[in-house]
C-alpha positions as CSV (number, residue, x, y, z in Angstrom):
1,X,4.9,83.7,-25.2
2,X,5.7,86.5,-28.0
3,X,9.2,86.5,-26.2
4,X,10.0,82.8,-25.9
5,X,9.3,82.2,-29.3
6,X,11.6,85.1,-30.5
7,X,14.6,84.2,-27.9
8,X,14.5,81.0,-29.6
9,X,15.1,82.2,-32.9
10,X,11.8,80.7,-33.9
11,X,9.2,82.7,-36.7
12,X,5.6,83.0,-35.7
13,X,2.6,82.8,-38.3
14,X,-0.4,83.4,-37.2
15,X,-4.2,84.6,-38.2
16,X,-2.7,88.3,-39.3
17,X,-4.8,90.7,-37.0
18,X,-4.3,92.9,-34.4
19,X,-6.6,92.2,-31.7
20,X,-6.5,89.5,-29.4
21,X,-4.2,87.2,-27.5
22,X,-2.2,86.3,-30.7
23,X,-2.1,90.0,-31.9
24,X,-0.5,90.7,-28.5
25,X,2.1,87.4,-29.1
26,X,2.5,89.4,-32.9
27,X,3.7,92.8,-31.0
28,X,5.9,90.4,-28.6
29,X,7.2,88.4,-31.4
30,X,8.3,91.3,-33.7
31,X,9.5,93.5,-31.1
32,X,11.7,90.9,-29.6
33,X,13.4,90.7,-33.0
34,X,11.3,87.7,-34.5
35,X,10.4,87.0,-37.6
36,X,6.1,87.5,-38.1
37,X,4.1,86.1,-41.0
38,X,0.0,86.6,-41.4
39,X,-2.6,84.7,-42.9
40,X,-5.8,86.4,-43.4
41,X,-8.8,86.1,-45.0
42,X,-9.7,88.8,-47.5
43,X,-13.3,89.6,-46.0
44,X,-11.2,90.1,-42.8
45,X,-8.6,92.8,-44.4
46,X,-12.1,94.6,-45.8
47,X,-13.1,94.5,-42.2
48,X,-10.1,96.4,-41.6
49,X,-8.6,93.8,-38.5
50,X,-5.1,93.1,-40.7
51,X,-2.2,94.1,-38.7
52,X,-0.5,96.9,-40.7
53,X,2.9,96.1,-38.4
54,X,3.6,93.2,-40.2
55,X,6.1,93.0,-42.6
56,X,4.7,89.9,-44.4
57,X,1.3,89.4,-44.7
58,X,-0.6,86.3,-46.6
59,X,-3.5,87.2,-48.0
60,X,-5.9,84.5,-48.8
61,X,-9.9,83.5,-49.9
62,X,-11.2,81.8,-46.8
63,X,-10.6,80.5,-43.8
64,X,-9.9,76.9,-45.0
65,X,-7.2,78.5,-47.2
66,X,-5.8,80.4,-44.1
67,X,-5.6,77.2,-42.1
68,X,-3.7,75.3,-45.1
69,X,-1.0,78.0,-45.3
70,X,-1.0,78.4,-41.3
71,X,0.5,75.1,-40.8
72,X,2.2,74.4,-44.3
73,X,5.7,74.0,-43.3
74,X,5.6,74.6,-40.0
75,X,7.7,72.6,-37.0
76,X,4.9,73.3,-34.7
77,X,1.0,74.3,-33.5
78,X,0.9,75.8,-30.6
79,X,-2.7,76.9,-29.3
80,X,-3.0,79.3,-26.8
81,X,-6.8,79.8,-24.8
82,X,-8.7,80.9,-26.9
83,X,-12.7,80.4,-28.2
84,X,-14.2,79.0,-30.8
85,X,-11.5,79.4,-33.7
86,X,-8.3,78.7,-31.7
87,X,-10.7,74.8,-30.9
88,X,-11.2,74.2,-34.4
89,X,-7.8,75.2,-35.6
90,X,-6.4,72.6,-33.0
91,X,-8.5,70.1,-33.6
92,X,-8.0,70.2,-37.2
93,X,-4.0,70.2,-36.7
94,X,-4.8,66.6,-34.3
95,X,-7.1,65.5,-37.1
96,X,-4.4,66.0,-39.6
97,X,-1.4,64.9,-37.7
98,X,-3.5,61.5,-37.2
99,X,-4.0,60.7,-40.6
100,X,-0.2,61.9,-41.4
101,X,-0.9,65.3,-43.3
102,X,1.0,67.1,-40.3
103,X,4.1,66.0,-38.6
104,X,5.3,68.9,-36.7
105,X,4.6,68.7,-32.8
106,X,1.4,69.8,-31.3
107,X,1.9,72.3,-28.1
108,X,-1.1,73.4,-25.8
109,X,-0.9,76.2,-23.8
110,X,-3.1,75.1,-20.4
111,X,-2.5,78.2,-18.5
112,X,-4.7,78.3,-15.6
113,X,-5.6,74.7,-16.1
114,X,-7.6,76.4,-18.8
115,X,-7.7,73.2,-21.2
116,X,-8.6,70.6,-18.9
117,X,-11.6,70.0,-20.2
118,X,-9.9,69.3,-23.3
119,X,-7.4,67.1,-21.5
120,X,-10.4,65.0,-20.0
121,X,-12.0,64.8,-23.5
122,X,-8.6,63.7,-25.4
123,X,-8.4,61.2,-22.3
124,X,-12.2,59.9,-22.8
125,X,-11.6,59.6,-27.3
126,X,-8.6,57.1,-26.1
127,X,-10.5,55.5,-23.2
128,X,-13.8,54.7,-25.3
129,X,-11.5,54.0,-28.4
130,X,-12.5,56.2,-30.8
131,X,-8.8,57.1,-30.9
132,X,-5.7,54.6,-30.3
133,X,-3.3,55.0,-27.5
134,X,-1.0,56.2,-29.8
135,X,-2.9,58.8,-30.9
136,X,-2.2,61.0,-27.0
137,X,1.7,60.9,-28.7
138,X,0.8,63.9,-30.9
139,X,0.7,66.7,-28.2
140,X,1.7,68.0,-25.6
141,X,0.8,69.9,-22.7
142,X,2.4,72.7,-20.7
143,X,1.6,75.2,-18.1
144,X,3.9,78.0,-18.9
145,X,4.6,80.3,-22.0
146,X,8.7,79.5,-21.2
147,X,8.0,75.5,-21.7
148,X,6.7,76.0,-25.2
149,X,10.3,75.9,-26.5
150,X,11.7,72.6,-24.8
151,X,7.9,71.0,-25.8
152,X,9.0,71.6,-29.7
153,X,12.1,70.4,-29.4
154,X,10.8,67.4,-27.2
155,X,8.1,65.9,-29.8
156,X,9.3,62.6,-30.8
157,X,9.0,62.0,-34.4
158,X,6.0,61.3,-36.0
159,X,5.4,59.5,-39.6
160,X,3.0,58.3,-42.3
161,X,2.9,54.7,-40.6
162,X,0.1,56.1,-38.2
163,X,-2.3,56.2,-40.9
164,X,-1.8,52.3,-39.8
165,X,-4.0,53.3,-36.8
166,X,-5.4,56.3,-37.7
167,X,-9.1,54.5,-38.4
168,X,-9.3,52.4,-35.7
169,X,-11.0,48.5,-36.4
């Protein structure tokens, strides 16, 4: 992933740590020439999990902060599998892209067929209409790390007119 995103001449920013999948995406990232931005929490850097490789790093109060400046002007989410945090960080970048606070395109990561679940739930929310049709336009899936790239530059537009169907009657 860490070099797809680099070859492209894209920027990652991401949670700021070390440790993990996306700490391992970081390493990739930088070391394939790309640029690297963090966004951690300050209980977080006294915890010591800040990665001290980076050469910007966005310190900030809370985690409701660090989401904000994760995906203020960014082209793109792309979530990864992941537990508990990377689930609420993409469901807050669908909540916001449905009521037109985020435009940039949406990009899951279903390696191993690891969000089908997810894909069955989305799938049910439309179904049982407690989101529109419309709404399945705001990401997309892939299998592989290489399609994340041609996914980005896929995403049809998207505007403030959904908030036209964003609550649904």
């Amino acid at each position: 992933m860490g070099r797809a995103i680099a070859g492209r001449g894209h920027g990652l920013v991401y949670g700021g740590a070390t440790v993990g999948t996306m700490g391992a995406v970081a390493r990739a990232v930088k070391q394939n020439g790309g640029r690297v931005v963090g966004v951690i929490p300050e209980f977080m850097v006294k915890l010591e999990w800040v990665n001290p490789n980076l050469l910007e790093t966005i310190v900030v109060n809370d985690m409701h902060e660090r989401k904000k400046r994760m995906i203020d002007g960014v082209d793109a989410v792309v979530a990864l599998p992941g537990g508990s945090g990377t689930l609420e960080e993409l469901m807050e970048a669908i909540t916001w892209k449905r009521l037109g606070l985020y435009f940039g395109a949406i990009v899951i990561l279903n390696t191993q067929s690891y969000y089908q679940p997810l894909i069955q739930l989305l799938d049910q929310c439309i179904e049982e209409r407690f989101m529109d049709s419309r709404h399945a336009q705001m990401w997309t899936f892939v299998n592989e790390p290489e399609e994340v790239p041609q996914a980005i530059s896929a995403t049809a537009p998207w505007s403030a007119d959904c908030r036209k169907f964003a609550a649904l009657r």
